[in-house]
Structures are given as structure tokens and as C-alpha cells.
C-alpha positions as CSV (number, residue, x, y, z in Angstrom):
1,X,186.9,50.1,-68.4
2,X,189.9,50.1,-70.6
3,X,189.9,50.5,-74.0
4,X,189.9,46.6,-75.9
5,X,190.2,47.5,-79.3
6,X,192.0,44.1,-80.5
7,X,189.2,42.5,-78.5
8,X,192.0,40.8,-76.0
9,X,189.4,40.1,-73.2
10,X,191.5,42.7,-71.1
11,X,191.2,42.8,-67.4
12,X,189.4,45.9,-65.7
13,X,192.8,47.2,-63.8
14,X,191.8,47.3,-59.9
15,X,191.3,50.4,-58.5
16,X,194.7,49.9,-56.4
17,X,197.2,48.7,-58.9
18,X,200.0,48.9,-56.3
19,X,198.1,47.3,-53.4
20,X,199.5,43.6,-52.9
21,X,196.8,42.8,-50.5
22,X,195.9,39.0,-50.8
23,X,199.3,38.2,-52.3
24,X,202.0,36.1,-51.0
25,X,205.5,36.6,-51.8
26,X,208.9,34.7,-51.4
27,X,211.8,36.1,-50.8
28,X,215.5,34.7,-50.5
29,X,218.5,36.1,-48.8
30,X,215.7,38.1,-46.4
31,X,217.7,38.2,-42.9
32,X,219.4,41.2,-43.8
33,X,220.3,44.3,-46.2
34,X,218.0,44.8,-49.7
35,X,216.6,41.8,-49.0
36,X,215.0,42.3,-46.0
37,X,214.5,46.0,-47.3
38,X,212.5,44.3,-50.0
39,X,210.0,42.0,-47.9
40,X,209.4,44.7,-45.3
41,X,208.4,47.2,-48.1
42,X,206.0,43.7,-49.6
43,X,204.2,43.9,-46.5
44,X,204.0,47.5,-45.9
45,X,202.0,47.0,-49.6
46,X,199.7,44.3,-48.4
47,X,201.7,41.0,-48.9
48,X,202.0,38.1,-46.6
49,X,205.9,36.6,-46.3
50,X,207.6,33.5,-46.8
51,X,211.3,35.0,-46.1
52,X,214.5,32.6,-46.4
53,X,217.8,32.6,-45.3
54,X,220.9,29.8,-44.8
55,X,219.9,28.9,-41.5
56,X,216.7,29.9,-41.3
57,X,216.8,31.2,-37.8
58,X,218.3,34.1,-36.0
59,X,218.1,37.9,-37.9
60,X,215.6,36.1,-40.4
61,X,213.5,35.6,-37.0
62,X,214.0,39.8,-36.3
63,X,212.9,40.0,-40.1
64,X,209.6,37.6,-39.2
65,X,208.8,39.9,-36.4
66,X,209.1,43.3,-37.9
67,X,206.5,41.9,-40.8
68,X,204.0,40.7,-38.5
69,X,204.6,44.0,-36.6
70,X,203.0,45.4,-40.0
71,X,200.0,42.6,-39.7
72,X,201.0,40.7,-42.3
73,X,202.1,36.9,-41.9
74,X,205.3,35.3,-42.4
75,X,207.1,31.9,-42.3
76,X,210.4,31.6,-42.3
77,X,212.6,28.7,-44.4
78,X,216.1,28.0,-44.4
79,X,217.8,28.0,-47.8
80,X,221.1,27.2,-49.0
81,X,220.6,28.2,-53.1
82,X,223.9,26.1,-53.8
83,X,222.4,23.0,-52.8
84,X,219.8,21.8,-55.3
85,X,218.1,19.6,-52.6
86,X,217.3,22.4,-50.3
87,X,216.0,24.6,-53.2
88,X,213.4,22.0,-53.7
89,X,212.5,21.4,-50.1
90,X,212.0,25.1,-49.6
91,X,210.0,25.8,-52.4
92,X,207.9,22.7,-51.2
93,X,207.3,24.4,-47.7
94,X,207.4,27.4,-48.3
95,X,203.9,26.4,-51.2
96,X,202.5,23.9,-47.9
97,X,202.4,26.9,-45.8
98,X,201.4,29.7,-47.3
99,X,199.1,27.9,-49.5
100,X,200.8,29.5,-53.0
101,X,203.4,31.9,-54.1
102,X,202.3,35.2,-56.2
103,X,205.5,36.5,-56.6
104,X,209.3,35.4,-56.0
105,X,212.2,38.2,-55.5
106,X,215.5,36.0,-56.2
107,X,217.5,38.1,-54.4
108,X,220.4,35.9,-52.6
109,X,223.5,36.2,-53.5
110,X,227.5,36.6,-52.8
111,X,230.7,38.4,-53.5
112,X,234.6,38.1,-53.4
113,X,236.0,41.2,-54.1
114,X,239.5,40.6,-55.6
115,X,242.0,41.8,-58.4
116,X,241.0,39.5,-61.7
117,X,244.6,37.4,-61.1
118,X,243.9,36.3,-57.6
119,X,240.7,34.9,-58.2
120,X,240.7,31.2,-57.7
121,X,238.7,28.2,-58.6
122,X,236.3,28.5,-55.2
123,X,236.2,31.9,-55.2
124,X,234.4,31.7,-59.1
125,X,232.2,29.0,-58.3
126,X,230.9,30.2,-55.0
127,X,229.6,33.5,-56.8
128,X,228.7,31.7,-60.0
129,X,226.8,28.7,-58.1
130,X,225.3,31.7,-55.7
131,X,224.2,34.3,-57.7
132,X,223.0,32.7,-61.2
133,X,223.1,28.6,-60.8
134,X,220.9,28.8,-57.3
135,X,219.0,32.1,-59.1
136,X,217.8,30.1,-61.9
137,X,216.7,27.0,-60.0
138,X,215.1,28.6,-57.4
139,X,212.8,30.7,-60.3
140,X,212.6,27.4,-61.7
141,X,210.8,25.6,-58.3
142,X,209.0,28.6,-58.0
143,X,207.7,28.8,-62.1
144,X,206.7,25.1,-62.4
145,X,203.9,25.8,-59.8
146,X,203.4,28.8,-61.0
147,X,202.3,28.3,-64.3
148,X,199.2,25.6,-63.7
149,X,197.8,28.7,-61.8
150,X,198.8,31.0,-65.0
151,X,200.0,33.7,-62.6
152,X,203.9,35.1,-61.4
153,X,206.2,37.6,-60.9
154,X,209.6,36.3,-60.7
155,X,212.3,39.6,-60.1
156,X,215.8,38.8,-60.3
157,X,218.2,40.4,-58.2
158,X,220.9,41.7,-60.9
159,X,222.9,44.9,-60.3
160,X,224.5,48.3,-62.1
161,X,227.5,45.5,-63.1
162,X,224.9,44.0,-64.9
163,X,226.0,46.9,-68.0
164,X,229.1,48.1,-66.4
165,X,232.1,46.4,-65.7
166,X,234.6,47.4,-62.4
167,X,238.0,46.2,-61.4
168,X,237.9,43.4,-58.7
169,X,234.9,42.2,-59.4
170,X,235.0,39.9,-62.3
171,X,233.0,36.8,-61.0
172,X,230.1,38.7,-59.4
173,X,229.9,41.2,-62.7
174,X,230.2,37.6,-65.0
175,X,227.1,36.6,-62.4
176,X,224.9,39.8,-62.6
177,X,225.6,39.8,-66.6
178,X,224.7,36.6,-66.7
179,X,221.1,37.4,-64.9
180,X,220.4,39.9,-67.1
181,X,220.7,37.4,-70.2
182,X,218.9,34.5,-68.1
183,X,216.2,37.3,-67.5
184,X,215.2,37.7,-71.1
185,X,215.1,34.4,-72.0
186,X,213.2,33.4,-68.5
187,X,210.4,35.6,-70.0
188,X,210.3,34.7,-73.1
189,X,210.3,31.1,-71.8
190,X,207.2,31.4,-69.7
191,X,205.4,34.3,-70.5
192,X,203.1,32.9,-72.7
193,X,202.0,31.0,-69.3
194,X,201.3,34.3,-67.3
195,X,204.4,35.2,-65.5
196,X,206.4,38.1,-66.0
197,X,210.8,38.1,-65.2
198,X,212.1,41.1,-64.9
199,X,215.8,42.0,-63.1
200,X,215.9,44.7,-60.3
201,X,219.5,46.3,-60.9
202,X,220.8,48.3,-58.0
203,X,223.5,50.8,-58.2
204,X,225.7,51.2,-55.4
205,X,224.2,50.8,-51.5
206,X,226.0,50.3,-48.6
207,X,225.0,46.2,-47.2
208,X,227.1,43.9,-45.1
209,X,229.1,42.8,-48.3
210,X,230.5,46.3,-49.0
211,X,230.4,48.6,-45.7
212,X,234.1,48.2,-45.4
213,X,234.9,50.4,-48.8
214,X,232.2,53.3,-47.5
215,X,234.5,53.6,-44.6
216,X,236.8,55.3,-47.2
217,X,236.2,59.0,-47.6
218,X,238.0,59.3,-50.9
219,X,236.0,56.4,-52.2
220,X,233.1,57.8,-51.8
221,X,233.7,61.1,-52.7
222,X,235.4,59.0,-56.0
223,X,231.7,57.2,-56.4
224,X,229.7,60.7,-56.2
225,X,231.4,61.9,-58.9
226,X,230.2,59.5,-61.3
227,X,226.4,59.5,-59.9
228,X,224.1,62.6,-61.5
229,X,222.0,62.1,-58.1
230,X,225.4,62.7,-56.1
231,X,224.6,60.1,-53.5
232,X,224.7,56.6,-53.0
233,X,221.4,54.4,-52.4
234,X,219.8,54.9,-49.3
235,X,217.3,52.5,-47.6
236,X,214.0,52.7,-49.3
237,X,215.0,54.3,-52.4
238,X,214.4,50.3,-54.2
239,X,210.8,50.0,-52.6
240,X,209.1,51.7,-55.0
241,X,210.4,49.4,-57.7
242,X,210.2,46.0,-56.6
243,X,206.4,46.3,-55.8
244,X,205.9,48.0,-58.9
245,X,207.5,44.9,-59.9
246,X,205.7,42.3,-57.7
247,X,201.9,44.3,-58.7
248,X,199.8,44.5,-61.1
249,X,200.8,47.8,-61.9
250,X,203.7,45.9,-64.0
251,X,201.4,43.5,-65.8
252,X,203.1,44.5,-69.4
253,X,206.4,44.7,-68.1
254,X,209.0,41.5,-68.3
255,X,212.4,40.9,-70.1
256,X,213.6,44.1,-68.5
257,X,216.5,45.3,-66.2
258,X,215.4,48.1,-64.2
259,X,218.5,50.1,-63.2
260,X,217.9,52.1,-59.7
261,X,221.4,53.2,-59.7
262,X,221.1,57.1,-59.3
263,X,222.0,57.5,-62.7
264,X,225.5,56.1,-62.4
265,X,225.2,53.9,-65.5
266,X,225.4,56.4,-67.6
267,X,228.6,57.1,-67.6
268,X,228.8,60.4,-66.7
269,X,231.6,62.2,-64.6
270,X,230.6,65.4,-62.9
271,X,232.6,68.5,-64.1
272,X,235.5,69.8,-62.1
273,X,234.3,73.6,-61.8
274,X,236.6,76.3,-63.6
275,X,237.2,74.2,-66.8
């Protein structure tokens, strides 16, 4: 038994803070890269699925069958997050068939990759309306059914441009800053109703969006300069995180970004040696 000494009616923590077991969780943007990373490391915690993606079908269909293949359940949704309709008929299904939603990991998301001057109009709103517009009303869908049950986790997918800024990249850094910001005040917002928002910021892995620049050797060798762990991420290095996030082990934890960057955002550059 813990010690109560402000007499808070505290709950006994269970004997398996990390264990997800009886939990559902939704995750967006699950067909392929960190998200399906993230709901295959759910399940392999004890969580049953409901996994989305734009069409609903094909690799999120491979990501179905790899989670049953770890005996947990999943249903699959399609989801665009720009379109405000689709937000709410997902969330809708995705409550029907699982019965509720523990936890949410907001996690899609897009990128142009561009010099700041040949950015256009689309190219802003299709990151802006992706990455923080659909973010927040997807956590919205999800906390309005949350709260009458007094229960949630709602992570945010954010990144390392969350605190650090990078050439060609100035609508999805505006879009991961602004996360960050819509993080805090998500908390503060509904944490008096039992649900904890925290952002999961990733440093640099390789996905579908960015494979093309780890095809450069000099790029890379540029990126582990600047990161104290002298590696990018690998798969699995974010598992530990987001179901320390998603579990109870977390229960005091919201308003935060958690950086699993390797260490890059610290701003350090590796010395060259003989000076």
C-alpha cells in the first residue's frame, strides 16, 4: 500500500504497472512505420487494437494480422484526419466495436520537405490540416467519451522539431511546435476529468517519408555527429515509451513532451579528434 499522507484516496498501484492487459487502444496512421511499431508493441503489452489508416484496407490488414498473431484483437477503420466527418464516424466505430477506448496514440501525420520559399498554399495546409487540425479533433472524439468514464491516455505524436528548428521543413516543424503547445493545454483542459496528454517526440528514424535522405552517406554520417548515442532510431527503441505512456505506470505524468531522440536535442556536436 502506498503511502496517503494528504489522505487522496490513492489507488493500490497493480502489481504490473506496465501490463496493458484488458485495455483497448486506438491508433491512427497504423499501416505502416512508428505507427504500426506503436500498436504492435500495445499488443505485445496486453492491449487489444483498433488500428486506422486512409483506406482502411491493404498494409493496415498485414498490421491486423501480425496483432492477432500476438492473441490480441483488432479492427481495423479507415481514416482520413482532414475530413471532420470521417473523424467522427471512426471514432463512432471504432467505440461500437471494441466496446471503449483506454487509450488513443494520435499518431498520423504528413510532410513536404521543401526550402521555406517554395512552399505553397497546399503544401502548408496539407501538413497543418494533417498533423495538428486532424490531431486535435481526433483527441477531441476520443476525450468526449472519455471523460463520462473518468479514464484516458491521449499521446500525441510530436517530434525532435517540436524544440528544434531545420531548414526545409518549416510547415511540419510549425505542426509538431504547435502539438507541443496544444499538448499542455489538452491536459490542463481535461485532466481534472481523468485523462492524461502527453507528446511522444521522436528524433530522427528512418519511415517511408524520409528513407530517401538515409540513402545519403554524408547525411548520415552529418546526423551522427550531432547525436551523443551516435545512431539514428532503430525499430523498437519508442516501445518502451509509448506504453509507459499508454499504462498506469504514467498515471502522474501529462503536459509533457518526451524526447526519444538519442540525445540530439541537445545541441551538441561531437568533437573532431586532435583539437
Amino acid at each position: 500500500m502506498i503511502s496517503d499522507p494528504f489522505n487522496l484516496n490513492l489507488p493500490t498501484p497493480a502489481p504490473l504497472m506496465f501490463d496493458l492487459s484488458g485495455k483497448t487502444a486506438f491508433v491512427s496512421g497504423a499501416s505502416r512505420g512508428l505507427g504500426k511499431g506503436f500498436a504492435l508493441a500495445l499488443a505485445r503489452a496486453g492491449a487489444d487494437l483498433v488500428i486506422s489508416s486512409r483506406s482502411g484496407d491493404g498494409p493496415l490488414l498485414e498490421t491486423r494480422a501480425e496483432i492477432e498473431a500476438l492473441g490480441r484483437q483488432a479492427w481495423p477503420v479507415a481514416l482520413d484526419v482532414r475530413e471532420q466527418d470521417s473523424i467522427v464516424e471512426a471514432t463512432a466505430l471504432a467505440w461500437e466495436q471494441a466496446g471503449q477506448i483506454d487509450i488513443l496514440v494520435n499518431n498520423a501525420g504528413c510532410n513536404v520537405r521543401k526550402p521555406a520559399l517554395e512552399v505553397t498554399w497546399e503544401d502548408w495546409n496539407l501538413v497543418l490540416e494533417t498533423n495538428l487540425r486532424g490531431l486535435f479533433f481526433l483527441a477531441q472524439a476520443h476525450a468526449s467519451r472519455m471523460i463520462p468514464r473518468h479514464y484516458g491516455r491521449i499521446i500525441n505524436m510530436g517530434s525532435v522539431t517540436c524544440v528544434a528548428g531545420y531548414a526545409g521543413l518549416a510547415p511540419y516543424g510549425a505542426s509538431r511546435g504547435g502539438v507541443k503547445q496544444l499538448t499542455m493545454s489538452l491536459a490542463h483542459d481535461w485532466g481534472p476529468h481523468g485523462l492524461t496528454v502527453n507528446c511522444l517526440a521522436p528524433g530522427w528514424f528512418r519511415t517511408e517519408q524520409n528513407k530517401v535522405m538515409y540513402e545519403d552517406e554524408g547525411w548520415v554520417d552529418y546526423l551522427r555527429e550531432r547525436i551523443p548515442l551516435d545512431r539514428p532510431g532503430a525499430p523498437g527503441d519508442l516501445d518502451g515509451t509509448v506504453v509507459w505512456l499508454a499504462s498506469d505506470a504514467s498515471a502522474y505524468v501529462t503536459g509533457q513532451t518526451i524526447l526519444v531522440d538519442g540525445g540530439i536535442s541537445v545541441g551538441a556536436t561531437r568533437a573532431v579528434p586532435g583539437k
